[in-house]
C-alpha positions in Angstrom: 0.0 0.0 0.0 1.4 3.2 -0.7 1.9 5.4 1.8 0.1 8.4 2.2 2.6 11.9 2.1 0.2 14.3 1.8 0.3 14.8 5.9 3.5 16.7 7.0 5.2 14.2 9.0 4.8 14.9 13.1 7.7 15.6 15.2 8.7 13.4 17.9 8.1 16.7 20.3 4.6 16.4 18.9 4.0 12.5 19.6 5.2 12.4 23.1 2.9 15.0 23.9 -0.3 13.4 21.8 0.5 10.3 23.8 0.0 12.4 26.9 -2.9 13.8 25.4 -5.2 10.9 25.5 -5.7 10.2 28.9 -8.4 12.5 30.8 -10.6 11.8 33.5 -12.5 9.7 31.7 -9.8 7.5 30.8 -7.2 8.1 33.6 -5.2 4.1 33.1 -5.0 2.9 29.5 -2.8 0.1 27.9 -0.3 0.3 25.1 -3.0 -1.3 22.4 -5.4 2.3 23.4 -2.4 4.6 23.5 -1.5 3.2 19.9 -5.3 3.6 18.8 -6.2 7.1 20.2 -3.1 8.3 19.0 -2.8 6.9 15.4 0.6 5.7 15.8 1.7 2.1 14.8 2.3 0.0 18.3 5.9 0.1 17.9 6.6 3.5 17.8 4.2 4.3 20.8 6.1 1.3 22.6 9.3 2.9 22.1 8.2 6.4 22.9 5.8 5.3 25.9 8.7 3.6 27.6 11.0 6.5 27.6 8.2 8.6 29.0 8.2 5.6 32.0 11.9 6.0 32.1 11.6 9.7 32.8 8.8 9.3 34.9 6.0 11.2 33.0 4.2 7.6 32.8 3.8 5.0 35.6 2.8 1.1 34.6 1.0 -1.4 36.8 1.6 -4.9 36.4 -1.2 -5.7 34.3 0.3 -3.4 31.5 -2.1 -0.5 32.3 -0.4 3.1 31.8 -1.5 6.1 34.0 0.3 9.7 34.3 3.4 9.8 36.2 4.4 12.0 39.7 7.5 13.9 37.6 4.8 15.0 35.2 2.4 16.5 38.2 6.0 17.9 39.7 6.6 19.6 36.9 3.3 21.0 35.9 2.9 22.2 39.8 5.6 24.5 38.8 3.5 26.3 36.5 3.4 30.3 38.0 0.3 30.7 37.0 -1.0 28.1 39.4 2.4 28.3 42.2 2.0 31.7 43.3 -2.2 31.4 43.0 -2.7 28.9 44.7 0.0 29.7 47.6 -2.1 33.1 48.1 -5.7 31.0 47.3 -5.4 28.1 50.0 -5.6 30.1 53.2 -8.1 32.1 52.2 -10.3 28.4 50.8 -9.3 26.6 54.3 -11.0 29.7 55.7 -14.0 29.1 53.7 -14.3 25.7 53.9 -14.0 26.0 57.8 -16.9 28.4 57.7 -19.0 26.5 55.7 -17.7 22.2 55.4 -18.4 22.3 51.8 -16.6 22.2 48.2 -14.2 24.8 47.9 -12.6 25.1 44.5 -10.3 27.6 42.6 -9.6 27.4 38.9 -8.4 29.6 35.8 -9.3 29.6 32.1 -7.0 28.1 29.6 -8.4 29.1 26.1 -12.3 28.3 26.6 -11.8 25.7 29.2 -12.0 26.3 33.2 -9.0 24.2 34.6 -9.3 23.6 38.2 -6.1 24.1 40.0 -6.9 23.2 43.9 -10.1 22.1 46.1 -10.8 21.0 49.0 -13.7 19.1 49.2 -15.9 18.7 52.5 -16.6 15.1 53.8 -20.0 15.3 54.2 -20.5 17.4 50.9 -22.0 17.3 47.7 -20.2 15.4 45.6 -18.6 17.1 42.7 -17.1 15.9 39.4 -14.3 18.4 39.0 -11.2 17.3 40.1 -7.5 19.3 40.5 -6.1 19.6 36.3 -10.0 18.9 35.1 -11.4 20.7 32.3 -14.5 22.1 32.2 -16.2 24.1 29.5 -16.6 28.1 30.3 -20.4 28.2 30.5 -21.6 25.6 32.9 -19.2 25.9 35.6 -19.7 29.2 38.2 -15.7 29.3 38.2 -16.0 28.6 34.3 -18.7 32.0 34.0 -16.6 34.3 35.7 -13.8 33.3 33.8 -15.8 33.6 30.9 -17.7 36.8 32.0 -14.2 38.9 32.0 -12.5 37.2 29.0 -11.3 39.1 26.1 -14.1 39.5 23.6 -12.9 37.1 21.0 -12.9 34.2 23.2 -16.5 35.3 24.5 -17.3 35.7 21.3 -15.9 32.1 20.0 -17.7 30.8 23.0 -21.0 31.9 21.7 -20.5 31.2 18.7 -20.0 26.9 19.2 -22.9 24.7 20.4 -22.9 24.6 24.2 -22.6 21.3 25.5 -25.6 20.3 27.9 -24.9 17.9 31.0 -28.4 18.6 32.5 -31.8 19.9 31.7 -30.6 23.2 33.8 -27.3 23.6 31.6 -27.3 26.9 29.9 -27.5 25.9 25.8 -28.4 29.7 24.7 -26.1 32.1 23.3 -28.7 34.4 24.0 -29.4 32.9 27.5 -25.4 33.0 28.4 -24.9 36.8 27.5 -27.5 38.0 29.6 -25.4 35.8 32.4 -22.6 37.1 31.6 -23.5 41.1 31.9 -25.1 39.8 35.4 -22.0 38.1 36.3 -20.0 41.8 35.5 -22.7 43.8 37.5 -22.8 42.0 40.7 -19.3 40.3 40.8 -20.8 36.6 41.2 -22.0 33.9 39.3 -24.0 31.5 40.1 -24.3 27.8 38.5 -27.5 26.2 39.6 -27.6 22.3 38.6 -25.9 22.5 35.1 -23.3 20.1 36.0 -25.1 17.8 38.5 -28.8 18.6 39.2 -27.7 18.3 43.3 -24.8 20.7 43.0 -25.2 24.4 43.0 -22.0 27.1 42.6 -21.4 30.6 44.0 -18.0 31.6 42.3 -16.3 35.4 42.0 -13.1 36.6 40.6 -9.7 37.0 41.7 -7.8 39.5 39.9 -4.0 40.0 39.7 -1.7 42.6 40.3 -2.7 44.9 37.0 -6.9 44.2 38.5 -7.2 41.6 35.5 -9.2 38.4 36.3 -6.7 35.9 36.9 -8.8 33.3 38.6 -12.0 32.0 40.1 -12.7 31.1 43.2 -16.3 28.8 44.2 -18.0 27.4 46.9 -20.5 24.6 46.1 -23.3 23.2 47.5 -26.3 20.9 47.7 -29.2 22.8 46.1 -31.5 21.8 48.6 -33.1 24.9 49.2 -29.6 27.1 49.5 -30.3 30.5 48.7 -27.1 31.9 46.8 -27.5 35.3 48.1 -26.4 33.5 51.4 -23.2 32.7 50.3 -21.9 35.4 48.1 -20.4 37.7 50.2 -18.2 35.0 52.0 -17.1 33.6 48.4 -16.5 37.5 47.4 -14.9 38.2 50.6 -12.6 34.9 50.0 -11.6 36.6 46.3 -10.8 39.9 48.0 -8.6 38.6 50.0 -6.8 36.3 47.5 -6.7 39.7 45.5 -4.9 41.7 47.9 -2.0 38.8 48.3 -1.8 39.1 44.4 -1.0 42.3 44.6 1.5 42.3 47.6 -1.0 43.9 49.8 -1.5 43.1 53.6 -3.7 40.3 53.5 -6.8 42.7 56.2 -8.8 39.1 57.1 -12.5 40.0 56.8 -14.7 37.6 58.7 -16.2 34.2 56.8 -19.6 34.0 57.6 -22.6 32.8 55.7 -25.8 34.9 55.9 -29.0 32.5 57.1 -31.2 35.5 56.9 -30.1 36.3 53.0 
């Protein structure tokens, strides 16, 4: 058969990282046979490849030949400064939050028109959530992911509107329409909230964290069960939580305002 040249050739730079590429929460422990399929590459070459990438440490193997990703990889990518520094200023300011309230307490930033998460803590006796620390998450269905969204530039709100807007439950916002009207809420009041577009049990109170130059850097959320939960209860701790995260950013003392949640809201 002859072979096809009408695809430039990819680097080797290019197939290490598709390798990488294929596994995702959804499929966190593959073997050689899927890396090979998902990937396109004949089973040699990913052999060869995958095994230097065990060598290094970016890939761990079990003994039943399933592949997962390595510590050195997760060592390397906590060095990233946009999550170091963030999440070094972030986690007092969640422990406090999560001590005031014993529920999810997440923190994420947008990478192109995905929310990435990049630290939670998750309360025992919480709803349980799907996100988990390096997930993606599309922009409008998250409340971290419409705050992020909600001070983008306009091209990537724009692109955003533009694609079909995946739906995970009946409550998930499909509407271009819909989302923009979000969106200018999100900018007027300085929260968003996500009611039940993930999870029908879960509901998110998120507000931004904004860097030294008073961009929006990041995202921080509390969620809950929706039982009933009035989100007007928990804004101001969450808002108070991204002030203070703010002021670190900036070099500022970090004033502690108190973390209380509003029963009478």
């Amino acid at each position: 058969m002859k072979r096809d040249t009408s695809a430039p050739a990819r680097s080797v730079a290019e197939r290490v990282l598709s390798i990488l590429e294929v596994f995702n929460p959804e499929r966190p422990t593959l073997r050689l046979s899927d890396i090979s399929r998902h990937t396109g590459m004949p089973l040699t070459t990913t052999h060869r490849l995958v095994r230097e990438l065990v060598s290094w440490g970016a890939l761990e193997r079990d003994q039943r030949g399933g592949y997962w990703i390595g510590l050195r990889l997760w060592e390397v990518g906590a060095l990233a400064p946009r999550s170091l520094g963030l999440r070094e200023a972030a986690l007092p300011f969640m422990e406090d939050l999560y001590e005031a309230t014993h529920e999810n307490v997440q923190l994420a930033v947008r990478d192109g028109r995905d929310g990435v998460y990049v630290e939670r803590i998750t309360g025992w006796d919480a709803v349980t959530v799907r996100t988990k620390v390096g997930a993606r998450w599309p922009l409008h269905a998250t409340g971290v992911g419409l705050v992020l969204l909600a001070y983008a530039p306009h091209d990537v709100q724009e692109q955003v509107l533009a694609e079909p807007l995946v739906r995970f439950t009946d409550k998930t916002i499909t509407s271009a329409q819909q989302l923009r009207r979000v969106l200018t809420e999100v900018r007027r009041t300085g929260v968003a909230v996500s009611d039940g577009q993930i999870t029908l049990d879960a509901l998110s109170v998120a507000a931004p964290i904004r860097d030294p130059q008073g961009e929006v850097a990041a995202s921080i959320s509390l969620v809950v069960r929706t039982n009933g939960t009035d989100p007007l209860s928990l804004a101001a701790a969450v808002r108070a939580a991204a002030r203070g995260v703010s002021r670190v950013l900036r070099g500022s003392p970090a004033r502690p305002e108190p973390t209380t949640i509003d029963d009478t809201a």
